[in-house]
C-alpha positions as CSV (number, residue, x, y, z in Angstrom):
1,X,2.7,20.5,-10.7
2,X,3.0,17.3,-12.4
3,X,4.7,14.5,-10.5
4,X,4.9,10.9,-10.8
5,X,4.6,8.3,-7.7
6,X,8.4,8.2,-7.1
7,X,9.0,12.6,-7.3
8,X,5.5,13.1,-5.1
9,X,7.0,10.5,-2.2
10,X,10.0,12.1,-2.5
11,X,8.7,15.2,-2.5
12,X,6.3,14.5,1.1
13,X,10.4,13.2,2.3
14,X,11.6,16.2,2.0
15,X,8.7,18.1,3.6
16,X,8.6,16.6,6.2
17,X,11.9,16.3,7.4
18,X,12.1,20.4,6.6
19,X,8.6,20.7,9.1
20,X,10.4,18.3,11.9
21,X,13.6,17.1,12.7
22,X,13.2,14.2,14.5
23,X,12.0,12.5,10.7
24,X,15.0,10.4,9.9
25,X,15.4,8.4,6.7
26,X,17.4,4.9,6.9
27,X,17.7,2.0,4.5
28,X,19.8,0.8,2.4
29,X,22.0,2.8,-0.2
30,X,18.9,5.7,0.6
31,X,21.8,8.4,0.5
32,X,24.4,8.7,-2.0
33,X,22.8,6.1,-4.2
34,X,19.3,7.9,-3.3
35,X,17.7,4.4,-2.8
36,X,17.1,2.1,-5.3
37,X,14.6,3.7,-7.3
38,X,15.9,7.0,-6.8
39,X,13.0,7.9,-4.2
40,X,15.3,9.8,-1.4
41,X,17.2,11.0,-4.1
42,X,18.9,14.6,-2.7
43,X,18.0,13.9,1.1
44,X,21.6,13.6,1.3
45,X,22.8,16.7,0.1
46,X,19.6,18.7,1.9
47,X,19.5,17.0,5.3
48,X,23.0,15.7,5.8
49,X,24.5,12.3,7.1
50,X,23.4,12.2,10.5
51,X,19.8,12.4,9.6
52,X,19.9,10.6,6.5
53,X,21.6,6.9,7.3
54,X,23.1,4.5,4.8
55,X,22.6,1.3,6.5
56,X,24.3,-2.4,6.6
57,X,22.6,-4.8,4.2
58,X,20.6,-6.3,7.4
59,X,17.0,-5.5,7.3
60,X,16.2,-6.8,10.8
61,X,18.9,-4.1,11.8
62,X,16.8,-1.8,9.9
63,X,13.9,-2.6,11.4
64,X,15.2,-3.2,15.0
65,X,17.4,0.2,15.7
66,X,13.9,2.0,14.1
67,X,12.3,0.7,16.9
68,X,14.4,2.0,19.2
69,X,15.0,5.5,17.3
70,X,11.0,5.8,17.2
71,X,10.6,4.3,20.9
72,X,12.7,7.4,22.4
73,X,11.0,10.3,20.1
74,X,12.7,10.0,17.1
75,X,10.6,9.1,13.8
76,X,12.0,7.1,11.4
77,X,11.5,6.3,8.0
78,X,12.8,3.2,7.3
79,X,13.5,2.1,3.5
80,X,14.1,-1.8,2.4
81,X,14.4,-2.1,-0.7
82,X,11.7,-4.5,-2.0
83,X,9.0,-5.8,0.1
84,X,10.1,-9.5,-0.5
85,X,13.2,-8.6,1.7
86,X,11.0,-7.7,4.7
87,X,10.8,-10.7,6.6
88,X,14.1,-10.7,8.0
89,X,12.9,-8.2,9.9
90,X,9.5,-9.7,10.3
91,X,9.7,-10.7,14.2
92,X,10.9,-7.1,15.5
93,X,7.7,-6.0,13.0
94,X,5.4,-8.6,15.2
95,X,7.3,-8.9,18.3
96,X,8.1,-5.1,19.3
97,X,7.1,-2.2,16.8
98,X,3.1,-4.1,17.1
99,X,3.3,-4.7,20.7
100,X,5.2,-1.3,22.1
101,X,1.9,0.9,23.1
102,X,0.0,-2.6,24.4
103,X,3.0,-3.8,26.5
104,X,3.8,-0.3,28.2
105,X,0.1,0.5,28.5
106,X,0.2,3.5,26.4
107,X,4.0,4.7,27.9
108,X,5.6,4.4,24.9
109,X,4.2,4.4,21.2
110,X,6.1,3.3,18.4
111,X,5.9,6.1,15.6
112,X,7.9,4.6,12.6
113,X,7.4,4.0,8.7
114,X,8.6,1.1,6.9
115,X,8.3,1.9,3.2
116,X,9.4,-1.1,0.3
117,X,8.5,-0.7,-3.3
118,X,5.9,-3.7,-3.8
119,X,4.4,-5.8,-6.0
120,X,4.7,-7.1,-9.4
121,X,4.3,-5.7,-13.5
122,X,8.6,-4.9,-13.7
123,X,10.4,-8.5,-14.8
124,X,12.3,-8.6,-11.1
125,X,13.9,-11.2,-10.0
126,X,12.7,-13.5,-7.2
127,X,12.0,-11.9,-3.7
128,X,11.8,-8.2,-5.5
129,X,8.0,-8.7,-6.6
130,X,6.1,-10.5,-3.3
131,X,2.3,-9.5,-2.3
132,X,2.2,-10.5,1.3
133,X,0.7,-7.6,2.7
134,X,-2.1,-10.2,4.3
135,X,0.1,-10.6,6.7
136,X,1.1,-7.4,8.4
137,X,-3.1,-6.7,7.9
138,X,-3.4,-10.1,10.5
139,X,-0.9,-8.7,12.6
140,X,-2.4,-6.1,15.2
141,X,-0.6,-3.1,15.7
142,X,0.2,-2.2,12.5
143,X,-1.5,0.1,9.8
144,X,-0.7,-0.9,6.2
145,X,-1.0,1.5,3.7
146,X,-0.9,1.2,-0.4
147,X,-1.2,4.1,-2.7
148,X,-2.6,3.7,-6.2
149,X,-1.2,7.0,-7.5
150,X,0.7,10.0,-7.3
151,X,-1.3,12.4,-5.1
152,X,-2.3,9.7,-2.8
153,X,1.0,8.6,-2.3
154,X,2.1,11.9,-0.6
155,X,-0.5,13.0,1.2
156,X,-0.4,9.7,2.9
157,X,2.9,9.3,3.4
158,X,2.4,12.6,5.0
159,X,-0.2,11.1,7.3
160,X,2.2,7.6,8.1
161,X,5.2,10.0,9.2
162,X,2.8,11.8,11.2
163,X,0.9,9.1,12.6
164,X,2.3,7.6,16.3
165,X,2.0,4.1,15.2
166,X,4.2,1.3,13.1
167,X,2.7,2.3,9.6
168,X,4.1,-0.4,6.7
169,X,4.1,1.9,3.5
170,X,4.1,-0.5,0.4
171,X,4.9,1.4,-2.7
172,X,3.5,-0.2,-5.9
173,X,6.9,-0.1,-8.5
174,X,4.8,-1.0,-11.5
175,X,3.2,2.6,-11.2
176,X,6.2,4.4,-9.8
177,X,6.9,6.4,-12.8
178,X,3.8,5.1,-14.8
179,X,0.8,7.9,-13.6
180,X,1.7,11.5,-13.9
181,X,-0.7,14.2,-12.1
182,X,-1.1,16.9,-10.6
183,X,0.1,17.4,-7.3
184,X,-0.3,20.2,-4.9
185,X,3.4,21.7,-3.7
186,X,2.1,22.2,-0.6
187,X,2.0,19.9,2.0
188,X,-1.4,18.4,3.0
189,X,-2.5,15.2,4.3
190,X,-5.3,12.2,3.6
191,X,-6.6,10.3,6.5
192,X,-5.6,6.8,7.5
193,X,-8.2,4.1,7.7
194,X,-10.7,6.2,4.7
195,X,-11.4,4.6,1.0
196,X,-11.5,6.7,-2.0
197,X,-14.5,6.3,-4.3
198,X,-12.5,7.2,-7.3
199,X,-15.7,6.3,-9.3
200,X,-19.2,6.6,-8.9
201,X,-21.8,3.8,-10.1
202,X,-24.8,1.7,-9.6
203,X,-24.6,-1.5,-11.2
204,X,-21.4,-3.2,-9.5
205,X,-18.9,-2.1,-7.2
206,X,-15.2,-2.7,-8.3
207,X,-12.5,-2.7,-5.0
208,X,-8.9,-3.0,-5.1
209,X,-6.0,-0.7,-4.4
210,X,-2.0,-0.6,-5.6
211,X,-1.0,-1.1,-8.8
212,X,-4.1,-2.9,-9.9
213,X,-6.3,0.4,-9.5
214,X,-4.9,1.5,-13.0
215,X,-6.1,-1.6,-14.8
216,X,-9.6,-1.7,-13.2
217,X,-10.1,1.6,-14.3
218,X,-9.0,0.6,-17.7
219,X,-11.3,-2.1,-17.7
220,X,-14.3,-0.3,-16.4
221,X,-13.6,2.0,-19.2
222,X,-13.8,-0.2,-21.8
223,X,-17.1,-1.3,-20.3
224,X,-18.9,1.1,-21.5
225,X,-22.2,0.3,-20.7
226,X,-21.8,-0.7,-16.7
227,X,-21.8,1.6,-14.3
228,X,-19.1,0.9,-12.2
229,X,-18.3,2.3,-8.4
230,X,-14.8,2.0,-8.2
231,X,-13.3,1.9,-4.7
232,X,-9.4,2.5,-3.9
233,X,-8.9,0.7,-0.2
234,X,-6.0,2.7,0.2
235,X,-5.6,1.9,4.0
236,X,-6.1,-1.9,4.5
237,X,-5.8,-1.5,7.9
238,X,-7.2,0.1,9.7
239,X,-9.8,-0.9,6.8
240,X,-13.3,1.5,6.0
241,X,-15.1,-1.0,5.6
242,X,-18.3,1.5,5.5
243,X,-17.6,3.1,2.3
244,X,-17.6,-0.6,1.1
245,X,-20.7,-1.8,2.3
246,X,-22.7,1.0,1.2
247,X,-21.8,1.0,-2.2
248,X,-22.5,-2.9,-2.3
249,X,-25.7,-2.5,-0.3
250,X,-26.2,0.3,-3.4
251,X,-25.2,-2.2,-6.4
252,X,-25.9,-5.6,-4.8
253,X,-22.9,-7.0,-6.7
254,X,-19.4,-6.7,-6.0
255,X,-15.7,-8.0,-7.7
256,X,-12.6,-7.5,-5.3
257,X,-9.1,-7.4,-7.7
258,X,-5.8,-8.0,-5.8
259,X,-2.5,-9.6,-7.2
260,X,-1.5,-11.3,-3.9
261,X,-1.9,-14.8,-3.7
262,X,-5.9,-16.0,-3.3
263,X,-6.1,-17.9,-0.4
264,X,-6.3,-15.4,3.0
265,X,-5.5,-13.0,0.8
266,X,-6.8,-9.3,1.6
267,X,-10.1,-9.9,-0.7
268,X,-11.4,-12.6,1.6
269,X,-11.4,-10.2,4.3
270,X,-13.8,-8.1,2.7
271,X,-15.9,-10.4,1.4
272,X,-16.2,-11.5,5.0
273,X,-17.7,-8.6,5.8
274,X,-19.8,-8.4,3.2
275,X,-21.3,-11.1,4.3
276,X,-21.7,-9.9,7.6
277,X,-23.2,-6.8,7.1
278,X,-24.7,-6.9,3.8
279,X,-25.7,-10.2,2.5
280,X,-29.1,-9.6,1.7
281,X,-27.9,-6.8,-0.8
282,X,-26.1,-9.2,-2.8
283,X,-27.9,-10.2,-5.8
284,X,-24.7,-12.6,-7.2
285,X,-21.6,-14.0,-5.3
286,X,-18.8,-11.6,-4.7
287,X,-16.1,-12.7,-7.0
288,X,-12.3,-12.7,-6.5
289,X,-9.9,-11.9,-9.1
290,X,-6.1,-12.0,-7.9
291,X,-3.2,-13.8,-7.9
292,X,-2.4,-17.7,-7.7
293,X,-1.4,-19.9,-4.7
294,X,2.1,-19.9,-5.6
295,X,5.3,-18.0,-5.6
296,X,5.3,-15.2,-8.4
297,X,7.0,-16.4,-11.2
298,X,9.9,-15.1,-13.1
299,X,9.6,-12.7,-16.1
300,X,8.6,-15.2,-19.0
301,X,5.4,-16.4,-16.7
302,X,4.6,-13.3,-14.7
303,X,1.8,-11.4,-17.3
304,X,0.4,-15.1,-16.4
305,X,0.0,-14.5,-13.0
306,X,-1.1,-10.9,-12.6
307,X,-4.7,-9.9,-13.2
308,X,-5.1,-8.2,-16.4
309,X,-7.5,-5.8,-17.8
310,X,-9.1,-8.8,-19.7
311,X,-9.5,-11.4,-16.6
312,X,-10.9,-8.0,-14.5
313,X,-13.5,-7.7,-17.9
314,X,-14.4,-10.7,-17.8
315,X,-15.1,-11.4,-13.9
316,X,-17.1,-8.3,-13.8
317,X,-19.2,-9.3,-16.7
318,X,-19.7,-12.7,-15.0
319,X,-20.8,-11.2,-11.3
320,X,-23.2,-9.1,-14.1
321,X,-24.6,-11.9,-15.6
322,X,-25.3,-14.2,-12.5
């Protein structure tokens, strides 16, 4: 069937709290309002009150009585509703749900999801369109995950519920309702810590993940003439960095597209190892397209800020002609 990102999360939801009842879902307005953008919409109704939790406006709340539902066998699935509202709850992230399976030596693990809708491309207002996932990437512990599109979105979700670590689940809104595909009924799963070679190529190898997958592969399609491999991260951490370094030991050239800021953002990591394991490969410098060093501005300046298919173009022609 044919779902978009928001009906294939809800969908994996719903699974998976039929499969096991220890899956809780908590966040703010997530029941009778069905969340913000309508992703637990009918959880409610199916799964009831006491498994289903409309929550205080307090995201370190959130994030703190998670830890302790997850830390004594429950596992949570914790909703805030946009990613730039996280950092309340930032020190119980770094300070407990991290630390819980390195400070009791392996006693207790800490199996919780924290899923926020992410990123820019909708006209929100400030706080509701931050890319700071560099920062739970730096902090060990936690797995970060970003699904590009439908399918991908549930079969990883699947795999973050599963998984018996903190798993931060960052949901890119500008694609929520933007890709329809086809997505199996069924439940099934993809693996944490693989890429997705969504394209074969030999000339260049294009990396990103999130919302800016769609408009790489609109610009590589307009390229007509370069063969581009195209190369969703998916899991930034843990990161397969193999996948990567193949395909630019394959193409000797490489363009990384993010809309998080530029400076530590996620791209430098790669291109870090790049360097370290294939730098004799390279035939040009690996080039960065993303975001600026400031805060994301407000609707009239945001198309400013964001990559676009044209900046994406044009860096990729430039790593061509080097």
């Amino acid at each position: 069937m044919k779902l978009n990102m928001v009906e294939a999360i809800n969908l994996a939801l719903k699974q998976e709290m039929k499969k096991d009842g220890n899956v809780i879902v908590l966040g703010e307005d997530v029941g009778v309002d069905g969340g913000v953008f309508r992703v637990t919409e009918g959880l409610l109704k199916l799964y009831g009150e006491k498994r289903v939790l409309d929550t205080p406006l307090a995201e370190s709340g959130i994030i703190g009585t998670s830890i302790g539902m997850a830390a004594y066998g429950l596992k949570p699935v914790a909703e805030v509703q946009f990613s730039g509202f996280m950092y309340p709850g930032f020190d119980q992230l770094i300070s407990h749900a991290s630390r819980i399976r390195n400070r009791s030596r392996g006693m207790f693990s800490c199996p919780m999801v924290v899923r926020a809708p992410y990123s820019g491309g909708i006209r929100a207002l400030e706080h509701h369109s931050e890319s700071m996932e560099a920062i739970y990437v730096h902090t060990p512990g936690l797995k970060v995950v970003i699904p590009s599109r439908p399918y991908d979105a549930k079969g990883l979700l699947i795999s973050s519920i599963r998984d018996p670590d903190p798993v931060i689940f960052l949901e890119p809104k500008r694609v929520y309702r933007a890709i329809k595909e086809e997505v199996p009924e069924e439940e099934y799963t993809l693996p944490l810590g693989k890429c997705n070679v969504v394209k074969e190529g030999n000339e260049i190898t294009v990396v990103s993940y999130g919302a800016m997958m769609k408009l790489v592969l609109e610009a590589v399609e307009k390229l007509e003439n370069v063969s581009a491999e195209v190369i969703d991260v998916r899991t930034l951490s843990p990161l397969d960095d193999e996948t990567i370094i193949n395909s630019v030991k394959k193409t000797g050239r490489c363009v990384i597209v993010h809309e998080a800021p530029r400076s530590c953002g996620f791209a430098a990591e790669i291109i870090a190892r790049i360097n370290e394991k294939a730098l004799l490969s390279l035939e040009a410098p690996v080039k960065r397209i993303t975001g600026y060093d400031t805060v994301i501005p407000l609707a009239k300046l945001e198309n400013e800020y964001l990559p676009s298919v044209k900046r994406i173009m044009h860096g990729i022609e430039e790593v061509l002609s080097f």
